[in-house]
C-alpha positions in Angstrom: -134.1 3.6 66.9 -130.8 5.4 68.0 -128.3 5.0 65.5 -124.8 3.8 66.0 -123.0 7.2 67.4 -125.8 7.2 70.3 -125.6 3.4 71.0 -121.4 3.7 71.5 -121.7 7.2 73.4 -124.6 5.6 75.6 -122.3 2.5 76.1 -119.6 4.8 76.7 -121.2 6.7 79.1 -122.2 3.6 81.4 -118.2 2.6 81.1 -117.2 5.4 82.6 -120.0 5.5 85.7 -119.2 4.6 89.3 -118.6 0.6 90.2 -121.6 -1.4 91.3 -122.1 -4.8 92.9 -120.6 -6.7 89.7 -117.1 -4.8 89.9 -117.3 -5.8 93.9 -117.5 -9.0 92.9 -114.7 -8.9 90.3 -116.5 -8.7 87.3 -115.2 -5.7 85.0 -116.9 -2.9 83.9 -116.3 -4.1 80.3 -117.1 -7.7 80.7 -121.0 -6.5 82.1 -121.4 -5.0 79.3 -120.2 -7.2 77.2 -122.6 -9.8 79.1 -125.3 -6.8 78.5 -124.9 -7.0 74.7 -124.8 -10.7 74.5 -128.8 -10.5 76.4 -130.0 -7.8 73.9 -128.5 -10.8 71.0 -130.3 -13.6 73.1 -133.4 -12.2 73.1 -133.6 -11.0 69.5 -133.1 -7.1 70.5 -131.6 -4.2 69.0 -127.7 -3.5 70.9 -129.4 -0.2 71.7 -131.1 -1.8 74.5 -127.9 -2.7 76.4 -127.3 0.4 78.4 -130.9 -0.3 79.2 -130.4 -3.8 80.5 -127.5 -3.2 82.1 -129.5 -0.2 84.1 -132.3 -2.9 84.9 -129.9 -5.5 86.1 -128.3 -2.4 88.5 -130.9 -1.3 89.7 -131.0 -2.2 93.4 -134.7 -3.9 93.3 -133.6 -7.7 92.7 -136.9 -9.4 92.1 -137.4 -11.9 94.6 -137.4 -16.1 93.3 -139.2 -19.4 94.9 -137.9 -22.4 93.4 -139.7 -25.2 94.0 -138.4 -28.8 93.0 -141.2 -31.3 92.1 -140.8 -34.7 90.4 -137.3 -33.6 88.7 -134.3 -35.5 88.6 -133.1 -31.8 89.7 -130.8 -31.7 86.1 -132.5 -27.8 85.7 -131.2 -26.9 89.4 -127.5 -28.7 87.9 -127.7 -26.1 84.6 -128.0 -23.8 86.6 -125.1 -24.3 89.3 -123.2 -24.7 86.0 -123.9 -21.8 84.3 -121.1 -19.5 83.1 -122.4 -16.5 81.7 -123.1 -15.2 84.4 -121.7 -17.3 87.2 -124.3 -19.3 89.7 -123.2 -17.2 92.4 -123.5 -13.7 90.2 -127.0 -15.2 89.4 -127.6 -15.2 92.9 -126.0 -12.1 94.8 -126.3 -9.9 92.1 -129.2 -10.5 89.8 -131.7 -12.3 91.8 -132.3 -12.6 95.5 -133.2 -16.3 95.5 -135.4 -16.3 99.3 -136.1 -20.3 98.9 -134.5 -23.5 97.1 -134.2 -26.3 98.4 -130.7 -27.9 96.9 -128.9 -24.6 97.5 -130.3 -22.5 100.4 -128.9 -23.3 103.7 -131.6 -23.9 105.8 -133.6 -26.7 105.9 -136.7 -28.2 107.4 -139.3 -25.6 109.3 -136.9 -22.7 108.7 -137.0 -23.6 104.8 -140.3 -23.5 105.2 -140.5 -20.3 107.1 -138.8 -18.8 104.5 -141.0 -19.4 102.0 -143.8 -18.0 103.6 -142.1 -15.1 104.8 -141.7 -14.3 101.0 -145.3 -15.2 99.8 -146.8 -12.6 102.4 -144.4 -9.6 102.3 -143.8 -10.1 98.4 -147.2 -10.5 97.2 -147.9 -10.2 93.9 -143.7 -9.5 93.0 -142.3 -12.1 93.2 -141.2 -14.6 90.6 -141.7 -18.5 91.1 -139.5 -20.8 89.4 -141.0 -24.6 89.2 -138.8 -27.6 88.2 -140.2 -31.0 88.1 -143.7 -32.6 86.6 -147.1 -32.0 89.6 -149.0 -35.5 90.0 -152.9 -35.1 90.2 -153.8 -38.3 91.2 -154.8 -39.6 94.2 -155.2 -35.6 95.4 -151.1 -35.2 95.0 -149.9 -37.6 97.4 -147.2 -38.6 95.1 -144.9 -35.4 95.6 -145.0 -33.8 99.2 -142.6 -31.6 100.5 -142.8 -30.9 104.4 -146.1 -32.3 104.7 -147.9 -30.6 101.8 -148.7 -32.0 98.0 -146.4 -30.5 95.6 -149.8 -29.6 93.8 -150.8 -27.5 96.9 -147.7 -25.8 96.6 -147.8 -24.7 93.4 -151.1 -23.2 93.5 -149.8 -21.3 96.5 -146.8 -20.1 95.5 -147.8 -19.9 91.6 -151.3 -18.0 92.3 -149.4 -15.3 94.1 -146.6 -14.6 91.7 -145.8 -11.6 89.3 -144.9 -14.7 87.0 -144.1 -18.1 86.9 -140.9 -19.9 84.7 -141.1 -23.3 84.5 -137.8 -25.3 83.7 -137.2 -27.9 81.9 -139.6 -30.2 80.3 -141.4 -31.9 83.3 -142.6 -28.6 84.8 -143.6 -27.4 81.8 -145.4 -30.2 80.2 -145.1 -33.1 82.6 -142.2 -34.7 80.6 -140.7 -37.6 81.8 -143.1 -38.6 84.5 -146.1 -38.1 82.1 -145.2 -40.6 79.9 -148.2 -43.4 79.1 -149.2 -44.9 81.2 -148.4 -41.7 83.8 -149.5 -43.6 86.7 -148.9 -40.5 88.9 -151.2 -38.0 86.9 -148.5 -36.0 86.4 -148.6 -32.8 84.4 -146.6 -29.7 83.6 -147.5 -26.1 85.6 -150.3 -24.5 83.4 -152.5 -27.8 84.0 -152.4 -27.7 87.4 -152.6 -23.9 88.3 -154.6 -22.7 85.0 -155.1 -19.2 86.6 -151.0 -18.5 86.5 -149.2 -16.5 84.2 -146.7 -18.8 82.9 -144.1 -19.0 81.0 -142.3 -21.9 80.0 -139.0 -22.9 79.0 -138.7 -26.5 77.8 -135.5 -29.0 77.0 -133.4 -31.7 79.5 -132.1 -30.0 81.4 -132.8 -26.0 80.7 -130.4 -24.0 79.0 -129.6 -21.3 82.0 -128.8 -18.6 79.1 -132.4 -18.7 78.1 -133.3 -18.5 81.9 -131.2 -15.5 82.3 -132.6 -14.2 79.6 -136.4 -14.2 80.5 -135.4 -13.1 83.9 -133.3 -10.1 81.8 -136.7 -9.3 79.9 -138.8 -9.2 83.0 -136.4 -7.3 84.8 -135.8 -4.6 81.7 -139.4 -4.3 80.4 -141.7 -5.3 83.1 -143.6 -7.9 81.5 -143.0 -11.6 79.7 -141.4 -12.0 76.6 -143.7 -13.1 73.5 -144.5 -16.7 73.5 -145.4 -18.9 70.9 -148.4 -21.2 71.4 -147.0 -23.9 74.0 -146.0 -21.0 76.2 -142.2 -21.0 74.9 -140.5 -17.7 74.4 -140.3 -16.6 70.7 -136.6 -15.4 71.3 -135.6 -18.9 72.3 -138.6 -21.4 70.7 -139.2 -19.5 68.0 -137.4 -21.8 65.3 -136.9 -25.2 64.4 -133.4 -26.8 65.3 -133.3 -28.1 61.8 -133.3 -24.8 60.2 -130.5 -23.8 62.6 -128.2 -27.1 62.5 -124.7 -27.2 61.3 -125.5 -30.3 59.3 -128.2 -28.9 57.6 -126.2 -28.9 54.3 -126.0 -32.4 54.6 -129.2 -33.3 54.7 -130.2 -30.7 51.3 -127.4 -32.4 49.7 -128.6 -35.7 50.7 -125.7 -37.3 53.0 -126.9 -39.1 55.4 -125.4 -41.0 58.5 -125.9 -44.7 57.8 -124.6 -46.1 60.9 -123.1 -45.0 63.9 -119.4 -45.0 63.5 -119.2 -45.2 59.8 -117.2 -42.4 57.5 -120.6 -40.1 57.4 -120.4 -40.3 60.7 -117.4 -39.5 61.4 -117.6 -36.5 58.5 -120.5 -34.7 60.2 -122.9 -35.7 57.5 -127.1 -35.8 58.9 -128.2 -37.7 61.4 -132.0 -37.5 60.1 -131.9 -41.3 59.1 -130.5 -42.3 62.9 -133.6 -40.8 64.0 -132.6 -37.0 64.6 -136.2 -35.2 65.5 -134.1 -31.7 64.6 -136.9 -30.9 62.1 -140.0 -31.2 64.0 -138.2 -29.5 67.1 -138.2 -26.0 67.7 -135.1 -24.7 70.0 -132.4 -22.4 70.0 -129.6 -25.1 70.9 -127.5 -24.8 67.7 -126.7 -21.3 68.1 -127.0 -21.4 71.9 -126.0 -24.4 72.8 -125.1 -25.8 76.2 -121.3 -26.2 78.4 -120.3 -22.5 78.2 -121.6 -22.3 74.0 -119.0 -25.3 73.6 -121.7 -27.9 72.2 -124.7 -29.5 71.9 -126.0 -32.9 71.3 -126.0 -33.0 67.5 -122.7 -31.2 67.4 -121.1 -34.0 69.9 -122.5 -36.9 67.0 -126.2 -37.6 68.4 -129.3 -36.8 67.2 -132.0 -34.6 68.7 -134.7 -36.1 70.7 -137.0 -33.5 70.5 -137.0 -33.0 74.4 -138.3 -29.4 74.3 -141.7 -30.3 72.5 -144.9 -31.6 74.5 -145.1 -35.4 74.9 -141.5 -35.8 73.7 -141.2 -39.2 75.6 -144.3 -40.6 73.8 -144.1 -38.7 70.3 -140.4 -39.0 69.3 -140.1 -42.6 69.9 -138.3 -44.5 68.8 -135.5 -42.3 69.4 -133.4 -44.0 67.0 -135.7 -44.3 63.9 -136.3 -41.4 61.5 -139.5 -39.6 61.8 -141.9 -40.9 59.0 -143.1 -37.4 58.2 -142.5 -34.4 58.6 -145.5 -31.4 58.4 -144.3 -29.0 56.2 -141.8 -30.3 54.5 -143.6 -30.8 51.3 -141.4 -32.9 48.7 -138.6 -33.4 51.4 -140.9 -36.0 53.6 -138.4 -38.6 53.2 -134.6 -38.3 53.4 -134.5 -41.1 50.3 -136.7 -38.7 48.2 -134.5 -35.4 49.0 -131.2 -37.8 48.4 -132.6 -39.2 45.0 -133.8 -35.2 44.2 -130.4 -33.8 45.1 -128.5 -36.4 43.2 -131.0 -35.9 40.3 -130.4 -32.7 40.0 -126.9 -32.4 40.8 -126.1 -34.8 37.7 -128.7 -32.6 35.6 -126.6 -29.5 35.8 -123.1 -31.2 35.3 -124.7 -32.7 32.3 -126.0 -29.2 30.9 -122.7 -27.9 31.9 -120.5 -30.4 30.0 -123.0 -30.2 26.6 -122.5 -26.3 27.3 -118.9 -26.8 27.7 -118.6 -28.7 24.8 -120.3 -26.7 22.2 -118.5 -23.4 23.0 -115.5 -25.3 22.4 -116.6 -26.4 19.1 -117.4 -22.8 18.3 -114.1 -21.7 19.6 -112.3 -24.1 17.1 -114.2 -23.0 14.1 -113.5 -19.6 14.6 -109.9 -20.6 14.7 -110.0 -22.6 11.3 -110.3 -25.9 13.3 -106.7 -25.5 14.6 -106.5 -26.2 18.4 -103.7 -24.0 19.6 -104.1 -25.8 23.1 -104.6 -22.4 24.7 -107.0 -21.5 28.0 -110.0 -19.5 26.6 -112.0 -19.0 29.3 
């Protein structure tokens, strides 16, 4: 691992290297790196790797991208217009060439079309598909078409043939939304309906565009997929529960809990577990990532988590509003009433101990002094 000399003369020495594409496009030499670095932190890497993203992201091969828009309600195409960090239009110019999507390309109809083919045949195999929105099996598809064709013909075209495929958002990864019981479309997320693809997905509603920059950072820097955990999420953005992460985690070990919505608690920031927060059976970086240019996120704005980036979230965190009834691996904490009975338990314990304590040495104190108090701080 190079130590910290190297990393600042290798930062150093990309500084002071001839402009690219991002100073063209008024981005400073400084701020790309500084974008560089905040990557390397994103996906869990040493800062010794940003001179090395920032070569891959340089580099004049811009990996090709289909995005294909299923059964959506196109919020993942919105997160990413609104991204920040880098800009949409960086995203598109600079770090991606983008050959087909349908809510921002300019051409529509057979030329759309054309352009998609163009890129299946003379990018075989290199190119990188990008699916938003659930695929409905039933009735062979005829629920999603787009120019004449089943969305799940589509997606076995365009998916079969890609270096990798990212799905975004929770519908194309696990059929989300449109899914739900009784999922009168068939609908289901990418890996169900083209098993043979090498997917990776990246859940939540809508997609945080940091962690899609991200994985598109990795692919571009090392060639290959991040790790995933076992529902195909990337480790660097899935690989811990939102509880574990939340500001208002010391609320709920000290047992204060939101009551009612509005009420002092409330309004102090206290846990939202008892509103029916799913934080702690959610895994998702969104506390430290978080959404609007790093500004916020939904338990940070007052509302609880609705586990959106888990399977079967519309099914399995309902109520939205009542409290999970258990939660695996929480052991003695399965109930907020048992950890807010614990804490206050204990919490009394040690002032007790601590007053007996306090109250003996004092005792001690005054015999040592012939049992005359002089009134003076000892401690």
């Amino acid at each position: 691992m190079a130590k910290n000399g190297d990393e600042h003369d290798e930062m150093k020495q990309h500084c002071s290297g001839t402009s690219g594409p991002w100073e063209e496009r008024g981005v400073s030499r400084r701020d790309f790196l500084k974008f560089c670095t905040a990557m390397s932190a994103a996906l869990a890497l040493p800062v010794s790797l940003a001179p090395r993203i920032a070569e891959a992201l340089e580099s004049d091969s811009r990996p090709s991208v289909i995005w294909l828009e299923f059964q959506s309600c196109t919020g993942d195409t919105e997160a990413l217009l609104r991204a920040a960090n880098p800009t949409v239009g960086e995203i598109v110019l600079d770090v991606l060439s983008i050959d087909y999507a349908e809510t921002i390309m300019a051409a529509a109809g057979h030329q759309a079309e054309e352009a998609r083919l163009k890129t299946l045949k003379e990018r075989s195999g290199k190119y990188i598909a990008v699916v938003e929105g659930a695929i409905p099996m039933k009735d062979n598809g005829v629920y999603c078409c787009v120019g004449g064709r089943s969305a799940v013909d589509i997606a076995r075209e365009v998916c079969g043939g890609a270096m990798a495929t990212i799905t975004v958002g929770t519908c194309a990864s696990y059929g989300g939304i449109p899914a739900a019981s009784p999922n009168p479309t068939g609908a289901v997320g990418v890996k169900d309906a083209v098993p043979g693809a090498t997917v990776i997905n990246l859940p939540g509603c809508p997609v945080n565009t940091d962690n899609l920059v991200a994985t598109v950072v990795h692919i571009l820097t090392f060639g290959k997929l991040p790790a995933t955990d076992s529902k195909g999420r990337p480790l660097f953005a899935y690989g811990k529960r939102i509880h574990d992460n939340c500001e208002r985690r010391p609320h709920f070990d000290a047992g204060q809990y939101v009551e009612q919505w509005g009420d002092q608690a409330h309004r102090a920031g206290h846990c939202l577990y008892k509103m029916g927060c799913k934080g702690p059976e959610t895994f998702h970086n969104c506390p430290t990532q978080r959404y609007n240019e790093k500004t916020s996120w939904p338990v940070g704005s007052g509302h609880g988590c609705a586990g959106c980036s888990e399977p079967h979230f519309w099914d399995t965190m309902t109520p939205f509003y009542r409290r999970l009834p258990s939660v695996p691996g929480f052991g003695i904490e399965a109930t907020a009433d048992k950890i807010g009975l614990g804490v206050a338990a204990a919490t009394a314990a040690v002032f007790g101990i601590h007053g007996v304590v306090s109250a003996l040495r004092k005792g001690d104190e005054s015999d040592g002094e012939g049992g005359v108090d002089h009134g003076q701080d000892r401690r």
